[in-house]
N, C-alpha and C positions, 0 to 999 in steps of 0.2 A: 860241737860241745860234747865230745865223747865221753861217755862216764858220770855227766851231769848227771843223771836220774830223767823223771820224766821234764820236760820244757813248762813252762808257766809263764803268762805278758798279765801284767798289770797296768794301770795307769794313772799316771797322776794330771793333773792338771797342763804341763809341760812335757812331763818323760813319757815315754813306753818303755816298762822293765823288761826285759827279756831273762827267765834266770834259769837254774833247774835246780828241782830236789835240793840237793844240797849247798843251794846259797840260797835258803831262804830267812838268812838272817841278815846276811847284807842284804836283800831286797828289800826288807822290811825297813832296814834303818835309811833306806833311799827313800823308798817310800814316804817313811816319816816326815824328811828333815829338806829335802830335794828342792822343793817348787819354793821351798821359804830362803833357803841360801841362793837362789838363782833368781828370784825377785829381787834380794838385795844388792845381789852384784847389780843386777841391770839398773837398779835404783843411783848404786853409784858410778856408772858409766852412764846415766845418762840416757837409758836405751830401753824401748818397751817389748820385750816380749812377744814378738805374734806368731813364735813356730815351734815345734814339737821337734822334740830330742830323742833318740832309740838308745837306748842304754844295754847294754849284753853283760853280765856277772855269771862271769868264770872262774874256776878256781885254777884253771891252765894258764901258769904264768906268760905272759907277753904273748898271749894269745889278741887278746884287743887289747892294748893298753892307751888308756886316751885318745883314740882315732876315734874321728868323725869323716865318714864319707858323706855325700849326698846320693845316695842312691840306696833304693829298697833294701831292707833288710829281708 
């Protein structure tokens, strides 16, 4: 995340934000809105929630773009 500024992890209930400096206004609106849009999805699939998500906010495009690994960040 070169260029980001300094790195910052937040947490929500579900996510771990990962952002830097300079996206901390999408963090914040993750932050806000996150754990309530992905309780309802699981509501409407039918599906409870029991594991934590890593989120990375970039402003380097298709640097992560919706990839989920299973392994440490």
């Amino acid at each position: 995340m070169a260029g980001a500024g300094k790195l910052r992890f937040t947490q929500t209930k579900y996510f771990d934000l990962i952002y830097g400096e300079k996206n901390l206004a999408s963090a914040n609106i993750l932050y806000e809105n996150a754990d309530a849009i992905f309780e309802e999805l699981a509501a409407e699939y039918g599906v409870e929630p029991s594991f934590r998500l890593p989120v990375v906010i970039t402003a380097t495009v298709e640097q992560f773009n919706a990839y989920y690994a299973n392994s440490p960040y």
